[in-house]
C-alpha positions as a LaTeX table, in Angstrom:
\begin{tabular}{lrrr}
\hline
Residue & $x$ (\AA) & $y$ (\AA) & $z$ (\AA) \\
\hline
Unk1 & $-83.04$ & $-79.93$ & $-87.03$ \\
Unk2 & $-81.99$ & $-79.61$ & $-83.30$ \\
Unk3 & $-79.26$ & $-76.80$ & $-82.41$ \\
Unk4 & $-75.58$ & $-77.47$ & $-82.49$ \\
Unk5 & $-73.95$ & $-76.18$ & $-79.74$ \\
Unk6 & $-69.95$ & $-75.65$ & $-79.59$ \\
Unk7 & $-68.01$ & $-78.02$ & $-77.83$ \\
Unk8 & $-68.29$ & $-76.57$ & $-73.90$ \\
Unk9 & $-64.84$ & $-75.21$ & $-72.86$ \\
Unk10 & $-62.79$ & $-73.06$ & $-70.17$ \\
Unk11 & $-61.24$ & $-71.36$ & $-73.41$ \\
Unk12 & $-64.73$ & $-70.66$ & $-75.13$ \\
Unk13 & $-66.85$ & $-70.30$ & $-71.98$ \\
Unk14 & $-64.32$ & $-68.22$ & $-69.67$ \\
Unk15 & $-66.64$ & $-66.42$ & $-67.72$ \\
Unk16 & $-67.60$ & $-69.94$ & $-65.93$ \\
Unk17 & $-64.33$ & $-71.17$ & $-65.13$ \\
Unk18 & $-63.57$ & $-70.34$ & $-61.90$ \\
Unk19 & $-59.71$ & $-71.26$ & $-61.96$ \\
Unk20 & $-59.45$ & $-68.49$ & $-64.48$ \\
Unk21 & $-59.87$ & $-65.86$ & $-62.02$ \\
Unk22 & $-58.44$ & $-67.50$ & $-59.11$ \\
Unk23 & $-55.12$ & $-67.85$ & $-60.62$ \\
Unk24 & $-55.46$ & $-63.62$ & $-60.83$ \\
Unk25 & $-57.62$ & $-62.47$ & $-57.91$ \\
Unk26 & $-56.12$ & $-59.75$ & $-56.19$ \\
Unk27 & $-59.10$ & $-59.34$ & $-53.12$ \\
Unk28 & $-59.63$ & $-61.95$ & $-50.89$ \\
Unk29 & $-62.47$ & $-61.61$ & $-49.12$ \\
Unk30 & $-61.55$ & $-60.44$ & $-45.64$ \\
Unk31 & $-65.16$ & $-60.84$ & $-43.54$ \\
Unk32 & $-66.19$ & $-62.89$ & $-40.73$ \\
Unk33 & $-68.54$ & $-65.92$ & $-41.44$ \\
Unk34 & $-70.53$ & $-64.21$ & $-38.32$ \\
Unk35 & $-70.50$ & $-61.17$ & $-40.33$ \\
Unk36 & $-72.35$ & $-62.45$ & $-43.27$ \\
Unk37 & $-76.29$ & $-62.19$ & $-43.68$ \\
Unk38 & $-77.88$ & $-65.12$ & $-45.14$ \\
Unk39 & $-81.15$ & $-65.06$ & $-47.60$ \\
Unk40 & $-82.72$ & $-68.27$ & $-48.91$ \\
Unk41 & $-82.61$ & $-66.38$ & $-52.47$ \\
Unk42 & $-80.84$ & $-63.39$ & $-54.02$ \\
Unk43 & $-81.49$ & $-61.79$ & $-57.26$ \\
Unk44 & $-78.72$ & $-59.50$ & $-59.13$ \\
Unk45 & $-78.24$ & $-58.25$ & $-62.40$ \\
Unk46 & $-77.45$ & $-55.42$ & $-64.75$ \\
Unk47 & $-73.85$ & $-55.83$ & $-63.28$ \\
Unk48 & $-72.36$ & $-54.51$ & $-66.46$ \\
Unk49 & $-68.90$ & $-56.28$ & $-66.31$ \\
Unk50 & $-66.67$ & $-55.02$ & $-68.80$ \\
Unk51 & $-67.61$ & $-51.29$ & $-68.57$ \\
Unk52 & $-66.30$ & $-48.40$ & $-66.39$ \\
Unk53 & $-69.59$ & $-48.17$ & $-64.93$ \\
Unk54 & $-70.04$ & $-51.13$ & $-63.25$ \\
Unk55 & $-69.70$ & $-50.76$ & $-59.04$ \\
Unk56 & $-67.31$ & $-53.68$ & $-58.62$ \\
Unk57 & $-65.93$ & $-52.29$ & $-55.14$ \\
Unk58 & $-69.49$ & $-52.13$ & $-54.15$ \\
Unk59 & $-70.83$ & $-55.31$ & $-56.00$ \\
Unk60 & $-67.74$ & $-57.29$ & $-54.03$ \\
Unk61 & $-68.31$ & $-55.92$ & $-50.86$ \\
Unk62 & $-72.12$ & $-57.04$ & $-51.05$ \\
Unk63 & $-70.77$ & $-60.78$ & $-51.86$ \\
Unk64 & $-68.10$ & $-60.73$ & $-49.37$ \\
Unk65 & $-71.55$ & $-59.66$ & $-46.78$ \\
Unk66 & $-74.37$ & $-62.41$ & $-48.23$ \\
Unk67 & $-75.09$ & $-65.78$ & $-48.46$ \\
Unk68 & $-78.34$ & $-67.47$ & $-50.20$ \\
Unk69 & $-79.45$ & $-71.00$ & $-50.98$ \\
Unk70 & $-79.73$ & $-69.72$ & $-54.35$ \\
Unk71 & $-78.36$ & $-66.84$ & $-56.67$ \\
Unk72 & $-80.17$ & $-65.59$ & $-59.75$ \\
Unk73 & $-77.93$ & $-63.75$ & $-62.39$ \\
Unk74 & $-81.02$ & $-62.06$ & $-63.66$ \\
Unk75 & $-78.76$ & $-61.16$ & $-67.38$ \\
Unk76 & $-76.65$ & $-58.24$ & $-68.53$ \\
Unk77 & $-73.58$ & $-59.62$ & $-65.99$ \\
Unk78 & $-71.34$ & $-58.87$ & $-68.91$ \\
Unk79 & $-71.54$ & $-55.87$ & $-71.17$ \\
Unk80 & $-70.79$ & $-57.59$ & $-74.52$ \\
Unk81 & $-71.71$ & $-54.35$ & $-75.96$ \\
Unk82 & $-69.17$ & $-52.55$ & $-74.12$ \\
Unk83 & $-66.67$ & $-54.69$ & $-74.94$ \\
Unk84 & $-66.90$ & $-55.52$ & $-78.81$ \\
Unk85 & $-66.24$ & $-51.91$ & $-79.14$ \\
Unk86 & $-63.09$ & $-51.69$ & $-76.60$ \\
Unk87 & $-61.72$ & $-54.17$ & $-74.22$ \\
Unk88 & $-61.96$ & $-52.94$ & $-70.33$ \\
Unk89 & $-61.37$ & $-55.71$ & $-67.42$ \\
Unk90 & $-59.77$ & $-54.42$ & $-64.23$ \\
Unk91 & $-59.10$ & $-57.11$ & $-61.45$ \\
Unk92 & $-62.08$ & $-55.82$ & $-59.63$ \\
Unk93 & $-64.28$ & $-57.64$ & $-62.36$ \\
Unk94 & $-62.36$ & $-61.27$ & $-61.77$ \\
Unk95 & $-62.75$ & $-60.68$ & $-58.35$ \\
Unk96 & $-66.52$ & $-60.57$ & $-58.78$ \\
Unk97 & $-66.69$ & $-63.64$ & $-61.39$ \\
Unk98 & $-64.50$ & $-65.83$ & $-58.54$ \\
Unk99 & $-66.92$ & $-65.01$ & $-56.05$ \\
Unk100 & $-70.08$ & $-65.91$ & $-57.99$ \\
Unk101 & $-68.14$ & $-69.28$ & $-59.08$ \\
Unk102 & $-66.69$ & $-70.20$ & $-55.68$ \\
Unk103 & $-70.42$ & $-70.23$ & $-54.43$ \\
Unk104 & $-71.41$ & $-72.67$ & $-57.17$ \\
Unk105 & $-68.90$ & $-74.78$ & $-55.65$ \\
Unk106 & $-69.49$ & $-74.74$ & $-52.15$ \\
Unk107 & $-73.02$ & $-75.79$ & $-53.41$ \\
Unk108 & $-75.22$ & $-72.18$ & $-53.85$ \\
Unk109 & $-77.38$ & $-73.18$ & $-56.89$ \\
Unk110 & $-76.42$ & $-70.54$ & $-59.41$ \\
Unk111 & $-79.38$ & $-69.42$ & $-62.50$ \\
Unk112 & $-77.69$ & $-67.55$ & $-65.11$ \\
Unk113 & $-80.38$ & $-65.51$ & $-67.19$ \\
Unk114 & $-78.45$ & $-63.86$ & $-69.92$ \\
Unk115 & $-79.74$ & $-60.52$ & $-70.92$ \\
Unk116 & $-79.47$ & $-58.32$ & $-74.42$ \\
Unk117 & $-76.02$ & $-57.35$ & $-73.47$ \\
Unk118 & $-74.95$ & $-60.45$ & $-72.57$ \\
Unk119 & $-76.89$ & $-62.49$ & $-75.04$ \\
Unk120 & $-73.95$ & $-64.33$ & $-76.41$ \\
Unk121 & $-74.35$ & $-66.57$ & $-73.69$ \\
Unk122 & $-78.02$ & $-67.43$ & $-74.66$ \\
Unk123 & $-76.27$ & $-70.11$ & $-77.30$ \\
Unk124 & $-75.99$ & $-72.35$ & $-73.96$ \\
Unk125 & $-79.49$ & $-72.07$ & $-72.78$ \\
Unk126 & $-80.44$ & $-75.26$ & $-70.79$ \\
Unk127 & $-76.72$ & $-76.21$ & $-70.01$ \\
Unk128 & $-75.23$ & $-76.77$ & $-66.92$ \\
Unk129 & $-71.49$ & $-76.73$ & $-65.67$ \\
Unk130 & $-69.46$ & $-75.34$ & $-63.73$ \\
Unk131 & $-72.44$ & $-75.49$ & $-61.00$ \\
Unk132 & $-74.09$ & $-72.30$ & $-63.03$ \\
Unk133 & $-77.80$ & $-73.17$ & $-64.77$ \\
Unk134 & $-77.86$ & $-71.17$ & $-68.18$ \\
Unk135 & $-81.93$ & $-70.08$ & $-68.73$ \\
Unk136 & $-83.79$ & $-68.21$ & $-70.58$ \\
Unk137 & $-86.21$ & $-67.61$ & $-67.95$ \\
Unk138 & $-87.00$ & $-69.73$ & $-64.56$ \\
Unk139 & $-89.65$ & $-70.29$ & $-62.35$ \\
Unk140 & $-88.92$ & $-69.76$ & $-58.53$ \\
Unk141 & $-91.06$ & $-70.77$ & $-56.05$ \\
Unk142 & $-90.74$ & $-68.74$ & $-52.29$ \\
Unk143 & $-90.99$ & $-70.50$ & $-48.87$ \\
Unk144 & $-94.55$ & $-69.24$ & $-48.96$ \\
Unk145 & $-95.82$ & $-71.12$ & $-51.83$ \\
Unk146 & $-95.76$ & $-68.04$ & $-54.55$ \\
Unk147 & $-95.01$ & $-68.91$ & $-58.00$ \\
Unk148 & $-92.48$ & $-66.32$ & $-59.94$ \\
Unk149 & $-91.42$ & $-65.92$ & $-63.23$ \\
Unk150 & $-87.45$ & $-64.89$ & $-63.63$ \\
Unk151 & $-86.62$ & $-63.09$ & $-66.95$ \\
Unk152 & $-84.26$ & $-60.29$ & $-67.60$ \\
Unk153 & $-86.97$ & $-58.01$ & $-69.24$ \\
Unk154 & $-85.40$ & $-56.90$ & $-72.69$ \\
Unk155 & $-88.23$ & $-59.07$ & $-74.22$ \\
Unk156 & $-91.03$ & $-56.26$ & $-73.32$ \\
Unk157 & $-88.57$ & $-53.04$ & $-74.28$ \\
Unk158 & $-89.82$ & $-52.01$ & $-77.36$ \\
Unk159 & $-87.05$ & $-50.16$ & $-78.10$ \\
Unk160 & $-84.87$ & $-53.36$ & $-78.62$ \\
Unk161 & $-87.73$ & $-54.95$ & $-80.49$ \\
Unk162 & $-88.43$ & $-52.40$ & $-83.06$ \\
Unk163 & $-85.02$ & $-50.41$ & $-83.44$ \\
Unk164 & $-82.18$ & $-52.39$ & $-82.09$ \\
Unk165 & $-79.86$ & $-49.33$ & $-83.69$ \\
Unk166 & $-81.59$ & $-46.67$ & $-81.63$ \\
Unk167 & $-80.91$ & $-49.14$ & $-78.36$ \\
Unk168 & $-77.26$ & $-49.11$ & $-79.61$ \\
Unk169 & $-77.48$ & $-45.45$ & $-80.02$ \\
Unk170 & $-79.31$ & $-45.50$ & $-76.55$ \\
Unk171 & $-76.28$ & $-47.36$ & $-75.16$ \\
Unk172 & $-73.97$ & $-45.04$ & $-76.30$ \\
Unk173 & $-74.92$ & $-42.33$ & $-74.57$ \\
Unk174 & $-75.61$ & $-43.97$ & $-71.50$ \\
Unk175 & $-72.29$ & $-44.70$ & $-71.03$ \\
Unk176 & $-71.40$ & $-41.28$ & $-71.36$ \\
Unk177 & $-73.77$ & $-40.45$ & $-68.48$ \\
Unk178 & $-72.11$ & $-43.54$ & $-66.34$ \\
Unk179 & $-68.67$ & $-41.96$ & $-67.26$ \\
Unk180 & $-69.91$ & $-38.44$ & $-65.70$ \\
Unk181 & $-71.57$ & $-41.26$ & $-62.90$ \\
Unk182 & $-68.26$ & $-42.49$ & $-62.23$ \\
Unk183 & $-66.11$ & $-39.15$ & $-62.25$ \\
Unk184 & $-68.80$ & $-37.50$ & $-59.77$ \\
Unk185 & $-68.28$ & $-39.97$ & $-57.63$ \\
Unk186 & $-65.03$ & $-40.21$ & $-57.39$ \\
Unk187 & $-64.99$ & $-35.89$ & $-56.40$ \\
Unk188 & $-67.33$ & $-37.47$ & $-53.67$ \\
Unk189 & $-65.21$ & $-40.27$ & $-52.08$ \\
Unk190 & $-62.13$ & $-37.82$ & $-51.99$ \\
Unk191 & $-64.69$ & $-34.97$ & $-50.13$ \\
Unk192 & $-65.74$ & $-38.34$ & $-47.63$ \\
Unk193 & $-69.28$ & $-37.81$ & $-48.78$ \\
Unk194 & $-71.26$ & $-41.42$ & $-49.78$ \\
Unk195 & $-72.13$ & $-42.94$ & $-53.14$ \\
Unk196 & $-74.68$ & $-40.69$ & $-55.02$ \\
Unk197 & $-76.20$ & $-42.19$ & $-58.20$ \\
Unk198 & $-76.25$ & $-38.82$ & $-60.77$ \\
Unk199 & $-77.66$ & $-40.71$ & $-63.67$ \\
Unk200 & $-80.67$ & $-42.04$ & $-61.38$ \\
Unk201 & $-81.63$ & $-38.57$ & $-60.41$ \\
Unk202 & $-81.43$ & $-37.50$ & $-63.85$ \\
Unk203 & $-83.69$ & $-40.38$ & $-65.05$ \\
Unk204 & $-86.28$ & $-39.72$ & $-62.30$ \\
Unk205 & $-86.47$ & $-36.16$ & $-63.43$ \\
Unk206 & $-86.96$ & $-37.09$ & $-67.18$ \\
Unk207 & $-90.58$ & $-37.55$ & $-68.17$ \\
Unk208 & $-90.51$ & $-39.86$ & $-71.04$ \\
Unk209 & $-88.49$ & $-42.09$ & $-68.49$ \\
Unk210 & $-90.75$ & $-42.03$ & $-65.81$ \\
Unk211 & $-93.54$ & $-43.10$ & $-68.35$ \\
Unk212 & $-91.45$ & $-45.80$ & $-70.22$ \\
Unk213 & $-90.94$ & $-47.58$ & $-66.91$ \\
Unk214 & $-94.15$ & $-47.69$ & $-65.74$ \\
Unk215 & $-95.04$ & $-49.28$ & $-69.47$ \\
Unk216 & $-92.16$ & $-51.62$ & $-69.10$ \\
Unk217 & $-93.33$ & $-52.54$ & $-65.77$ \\
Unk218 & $-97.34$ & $-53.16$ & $-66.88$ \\
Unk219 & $-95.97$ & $-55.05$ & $-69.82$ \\
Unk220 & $-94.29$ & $-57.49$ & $-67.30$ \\
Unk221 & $-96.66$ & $-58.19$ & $-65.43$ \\
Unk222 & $-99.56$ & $-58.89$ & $-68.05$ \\
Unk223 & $-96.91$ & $-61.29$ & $-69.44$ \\
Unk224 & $-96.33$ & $-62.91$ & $-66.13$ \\
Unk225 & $-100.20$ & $-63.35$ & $-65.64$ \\
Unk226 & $-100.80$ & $-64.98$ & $-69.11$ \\
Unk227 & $-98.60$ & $-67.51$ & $-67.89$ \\
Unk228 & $-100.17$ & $-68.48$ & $-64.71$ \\
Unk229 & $-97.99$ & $-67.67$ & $-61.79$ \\
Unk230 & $-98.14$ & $-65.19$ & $-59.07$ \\
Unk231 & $-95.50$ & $-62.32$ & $-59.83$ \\
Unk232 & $-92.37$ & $-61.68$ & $-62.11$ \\
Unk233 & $-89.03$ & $-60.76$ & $-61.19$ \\
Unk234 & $-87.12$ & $-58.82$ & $-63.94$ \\
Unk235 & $-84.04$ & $-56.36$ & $-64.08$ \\
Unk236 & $-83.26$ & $-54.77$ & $-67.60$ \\
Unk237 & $-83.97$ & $-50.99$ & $-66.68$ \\
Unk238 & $-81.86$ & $-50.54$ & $-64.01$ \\
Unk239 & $-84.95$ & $-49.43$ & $-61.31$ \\
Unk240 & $-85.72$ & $-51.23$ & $-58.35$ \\
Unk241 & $-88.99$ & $-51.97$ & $-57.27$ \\
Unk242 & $-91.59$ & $-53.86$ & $-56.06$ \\
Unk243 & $-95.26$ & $-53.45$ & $-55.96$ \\
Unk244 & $-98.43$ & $-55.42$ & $-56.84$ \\
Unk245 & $-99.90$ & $-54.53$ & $-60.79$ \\
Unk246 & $-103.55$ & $-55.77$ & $-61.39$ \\
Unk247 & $-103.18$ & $-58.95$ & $-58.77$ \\
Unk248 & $-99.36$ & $-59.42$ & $-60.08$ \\
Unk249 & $-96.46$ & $-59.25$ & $-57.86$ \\
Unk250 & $-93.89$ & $-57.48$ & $-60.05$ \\
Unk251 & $-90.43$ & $-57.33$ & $-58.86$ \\
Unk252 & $-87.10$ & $-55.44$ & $-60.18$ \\
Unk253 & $-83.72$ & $-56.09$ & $-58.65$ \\
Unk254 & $-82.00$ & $-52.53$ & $-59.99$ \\
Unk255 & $-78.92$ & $-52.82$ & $-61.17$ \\
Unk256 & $-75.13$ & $-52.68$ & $-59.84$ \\
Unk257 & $-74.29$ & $-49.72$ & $-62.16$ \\
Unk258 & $-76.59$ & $-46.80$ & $-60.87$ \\
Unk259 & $-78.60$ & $-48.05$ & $-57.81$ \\
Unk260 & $-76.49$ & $-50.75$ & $-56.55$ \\
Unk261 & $-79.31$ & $-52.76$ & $-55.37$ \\
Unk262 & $-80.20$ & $-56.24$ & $-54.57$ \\
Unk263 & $-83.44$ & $-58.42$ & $-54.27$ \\
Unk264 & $-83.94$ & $-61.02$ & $-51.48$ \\
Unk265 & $-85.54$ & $-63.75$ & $-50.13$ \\
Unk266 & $-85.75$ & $-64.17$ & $-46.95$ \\
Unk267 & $-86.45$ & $-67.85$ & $-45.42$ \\
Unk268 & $-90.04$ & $-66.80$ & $-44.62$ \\
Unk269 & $-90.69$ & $-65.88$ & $-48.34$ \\
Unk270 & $-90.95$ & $-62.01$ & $-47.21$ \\
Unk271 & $-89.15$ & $-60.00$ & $-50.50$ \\
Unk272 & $-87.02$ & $-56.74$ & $-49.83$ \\
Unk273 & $-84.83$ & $-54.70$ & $-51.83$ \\
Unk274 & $-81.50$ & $-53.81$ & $-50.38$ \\
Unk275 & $-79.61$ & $-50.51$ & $-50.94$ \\
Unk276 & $-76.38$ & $-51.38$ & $-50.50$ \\
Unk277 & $-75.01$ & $-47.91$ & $-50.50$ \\
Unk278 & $-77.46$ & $-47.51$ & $-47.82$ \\
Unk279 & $-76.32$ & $-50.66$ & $-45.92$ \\
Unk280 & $-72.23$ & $-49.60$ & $-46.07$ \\
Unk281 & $-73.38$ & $-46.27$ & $-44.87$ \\
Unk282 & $-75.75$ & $-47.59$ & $-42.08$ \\
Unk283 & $-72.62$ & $-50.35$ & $-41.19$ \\
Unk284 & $-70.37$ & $-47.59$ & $-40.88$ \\
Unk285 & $-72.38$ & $-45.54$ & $-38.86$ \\
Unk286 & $-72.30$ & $-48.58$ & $-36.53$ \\
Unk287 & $-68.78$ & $-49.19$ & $-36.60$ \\
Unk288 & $-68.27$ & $-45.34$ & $-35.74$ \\
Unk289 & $-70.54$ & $-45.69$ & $-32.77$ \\
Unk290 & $-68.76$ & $-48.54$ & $-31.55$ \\
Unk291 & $-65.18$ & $-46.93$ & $-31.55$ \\
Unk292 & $-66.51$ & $-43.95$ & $-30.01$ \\
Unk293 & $-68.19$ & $-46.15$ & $-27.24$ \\
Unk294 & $-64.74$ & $-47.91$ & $-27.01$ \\
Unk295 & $-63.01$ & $-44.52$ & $-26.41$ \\
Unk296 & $-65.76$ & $-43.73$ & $-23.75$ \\
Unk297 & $-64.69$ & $-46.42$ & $-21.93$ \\
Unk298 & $-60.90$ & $-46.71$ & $-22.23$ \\
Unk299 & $-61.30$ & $-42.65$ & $-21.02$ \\
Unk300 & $-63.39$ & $-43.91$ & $-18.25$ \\
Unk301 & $-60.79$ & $-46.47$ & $-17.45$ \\
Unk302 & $-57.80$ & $-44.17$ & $-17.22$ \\
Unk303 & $-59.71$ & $-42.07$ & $-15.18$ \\
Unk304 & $-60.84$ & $-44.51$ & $-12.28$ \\
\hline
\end{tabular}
């Protein structure tokens, strides 16, 4: 018997109706077109919507910077987790849904790959509206010919396979350690010191998560060869990276909780991960420069 899907609706599908958040956004974006850097593809996910944790100042100010052809949502956009056990949605999080639906209407194609916390959504796989593709994976082909497979990852975690109550437990006190995330930085911004990403440092000094990524990461890209095609491009455990595994390009675009990182095609197929706290902080930098120049010169000025 084929699937019945609910009747498609703003009121049961709110996260893809883009008057929704219009009606309630509260940051316009503010940058010059000539600003903007465009990619012929960007990959994003592990957003985390719906949880303290989630960058939304930084996530915004990456969409209010970018432009692409096309935009993967590479799953876990909203933390459904997270939000079945209490209800957190500050403006910044509309503003980031209005952005990602205003592109799908000024004609960026938009792939929405749910993930394990946002797997509610995976009742709509292979529907389209709004301008946002549902999937449960995709196939991208780059400028240069490469084939890629697009999944969120949570298929190879064992973890979720085996013991979905220990991943719940798992979750748990993750967001403990993003709460700590979040509180540190804060200290920081008031001191004028950048973004610093405590729980990344903590899981790079951990062992047992060291080795589980480098498992998750050769269980990708096995799976990816099996099917045929040239590399994979996954998110899930929050860890960008990208390196070749046994004649398989594997790909991860991070997250927007800890790292704050993006993946990106550029129109020559050439991949790159961006830091975006790195970016701000490099753009800054600039801008500093430039005022200082400026002073320079009006000093200059005065004197002559």
């Amino acid at each position: 018997m084929a699937k019945q899907f609910p009747p498609i609706s703003a009121s049961n599908v709110p996260l893809l109706d883009v008057d929704r958040y219009e009606a309630r956004l509260t940051r316009q974006p503010q940058v010059n077109p000539v600003d903007r850097t465009r990619y012929r593809t960007i990959w994003i996910s592990d957003i985390h919507l719906g949880t303290r944790g989630c960058n939304a100042d930084m996530l915004i100010d990456f969409l209010d910077h970018v432009d692409s052809d096309t935009l993967y949502l590479v799953g876990d956009i909203i933390d459904g987790w997270r939000l079945k056990k209490k209800f957190y949605w500050p403006d910044g999080h509309n503003d980031i849904v209005w952005r990602i639906l205003k592109r799908a209407k000024r004609d960026t194609r938009i792939v929405y790959i749910p993930g394990n916390h946002d797997e509610m959504f995976r009742q709509f796989t292979g529907l389209n509206f709004g301008g946002v593709e549902i999937r449960r994976s995709a196939i991208h082909e780059t400028a240069d010919g490469r084939r890629l497979l697009v999944l969120h990852g949570d298929e190879f975690d064992a973890v979720m396979l085996a013991h979905r109550w220990l991943a719940f437990v798992g979750d748990t006190a993750y967001t403990f350690l993003m709460r700590l995330n979040w509180v540190v930085n804060k200290v920081r911004r008031r001191m004028g010191l950048p973004y610093w990403s405590l729980s990344k440092m903590a899981k790079n000094k951990v062992k047992n998560a060291v080795e589980f990524i480098g498992r998750f990461e050769e269980l990708v890209a096995k799976a990816a060869g099996s099917r045929g095609v040239d590399g994979v491009v996954c998110g899930h455990i929050h860890t960008a990276d990208m390196r070749e595994i046994k004649g398989i390009e594997y790909y991860n675009d991070g997250d927007w909780v800890e790292g704050c990182t993006a993946l990106v095609e550029c129109d020559d197929g050439t991949m790159e991960i961006l830091h975006w706290a790195d970016e701000i902080a490099a753009r800054e930098a600039r801008r500093a420069e430039q005022l200082e120049l400026e002073s320079v010169n009006d000093d200059l000025v005065q004197a002559a």
